[in-house]
C-alpha positions as semicolon CSV with decimal commas, in nm:
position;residue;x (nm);y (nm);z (nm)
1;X;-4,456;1,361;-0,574
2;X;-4,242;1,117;-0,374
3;X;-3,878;1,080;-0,456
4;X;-3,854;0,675;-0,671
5;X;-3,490;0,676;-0,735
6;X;-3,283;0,466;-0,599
7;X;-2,933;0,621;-0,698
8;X;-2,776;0,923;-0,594
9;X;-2,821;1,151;-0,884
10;X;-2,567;1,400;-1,055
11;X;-2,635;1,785;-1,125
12;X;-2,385;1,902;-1,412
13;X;-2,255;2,222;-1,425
14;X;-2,157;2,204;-1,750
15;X;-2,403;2,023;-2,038
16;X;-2,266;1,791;-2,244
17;X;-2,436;1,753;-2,581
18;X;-2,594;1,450;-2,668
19;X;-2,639;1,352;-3,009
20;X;-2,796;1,020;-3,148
21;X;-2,536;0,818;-3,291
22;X;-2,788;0,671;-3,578
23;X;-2,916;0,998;-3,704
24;X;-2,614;1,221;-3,570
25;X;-2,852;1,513;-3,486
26;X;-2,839;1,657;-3,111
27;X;-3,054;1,536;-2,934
28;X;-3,058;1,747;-2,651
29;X;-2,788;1,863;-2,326
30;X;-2,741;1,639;-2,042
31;X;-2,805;1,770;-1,747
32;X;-2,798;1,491;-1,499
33;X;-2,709;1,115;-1,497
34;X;-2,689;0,846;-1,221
35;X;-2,554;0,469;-1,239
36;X;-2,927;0,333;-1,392
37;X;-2,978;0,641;-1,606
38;X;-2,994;1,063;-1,743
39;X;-3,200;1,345;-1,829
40;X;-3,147;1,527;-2,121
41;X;-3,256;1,908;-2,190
42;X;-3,433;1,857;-2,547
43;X;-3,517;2,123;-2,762
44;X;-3,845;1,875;-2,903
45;X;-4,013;1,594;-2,684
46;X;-3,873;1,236;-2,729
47;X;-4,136;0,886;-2,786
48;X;-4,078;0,722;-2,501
49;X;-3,986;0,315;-2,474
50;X;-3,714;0,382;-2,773
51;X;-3,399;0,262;-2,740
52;X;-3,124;0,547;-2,864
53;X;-2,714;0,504;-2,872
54;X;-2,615;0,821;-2,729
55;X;-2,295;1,008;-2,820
56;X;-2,184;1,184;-2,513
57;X;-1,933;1,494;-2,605
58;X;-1,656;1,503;-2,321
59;X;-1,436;1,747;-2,236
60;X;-1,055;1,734;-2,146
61;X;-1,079;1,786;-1,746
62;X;-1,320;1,461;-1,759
63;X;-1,177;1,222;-2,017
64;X;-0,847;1,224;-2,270
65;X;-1,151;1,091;-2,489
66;X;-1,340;1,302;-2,686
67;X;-1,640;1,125;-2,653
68;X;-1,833;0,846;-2,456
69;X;-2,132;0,630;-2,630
70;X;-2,367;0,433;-2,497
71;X;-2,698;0,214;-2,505
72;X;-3,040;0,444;-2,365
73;X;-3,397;0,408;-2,392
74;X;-3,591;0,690;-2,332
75;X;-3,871;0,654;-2,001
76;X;-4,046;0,951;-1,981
77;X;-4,072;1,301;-2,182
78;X;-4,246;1,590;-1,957
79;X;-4,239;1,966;-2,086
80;X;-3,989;2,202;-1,912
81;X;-4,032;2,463;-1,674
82;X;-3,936;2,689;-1,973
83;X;-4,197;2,636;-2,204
84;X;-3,953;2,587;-2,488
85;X;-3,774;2,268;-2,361
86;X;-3,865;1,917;-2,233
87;X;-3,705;1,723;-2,026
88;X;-3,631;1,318;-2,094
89;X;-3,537;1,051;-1,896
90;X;-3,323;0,821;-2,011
91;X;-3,233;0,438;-1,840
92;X;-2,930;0,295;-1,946
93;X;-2,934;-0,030;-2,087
């Protein structure tokens, strides 16, 4: 499939958590974010075309905050390699 981003993209070692601010249940583990968007590791698939305000957990050796929000809405929802996850892309709006 040919590469459509536009933005350099971000592994993360480390996986933040991600929780919906609304509902306050995790919604999954970030694993890697650009400028125009993220992908979250989800435990269940996400509808797509939401919008979602995402509470981003941070840790001390990124931020003296403890956590970042901000707007999302969800783009696409594919199943995981591992059968037991799905990964969701996220643009930031």
């Amino acid at each position: 499939m040919k590469e459509r981003r536009k933005t350099k993209r971000h592994t993360l070692i480390y996986y933040m958590r991600a929780f919906d601010v609304r509902t306050r249940n995790l919604l999954g583990y970030l694993v890697d974010i650009t400028t125009g968007g993220a992908m979250l590791l989800c435990d269940d698939p996400i509808p797509t075309n939401q919008p979602f305000r995402l509470k981003l957990e941070l840790t001390e050796d990124i931020s003296d905050k403890p956590f970042l929000e901000l707007g999302v809405e969800s783009i696409w929802c594919h199943p995981d390699i591992d059968p037991h996850f799905y990964n969701t892309g996220f643009r930031i709006v």
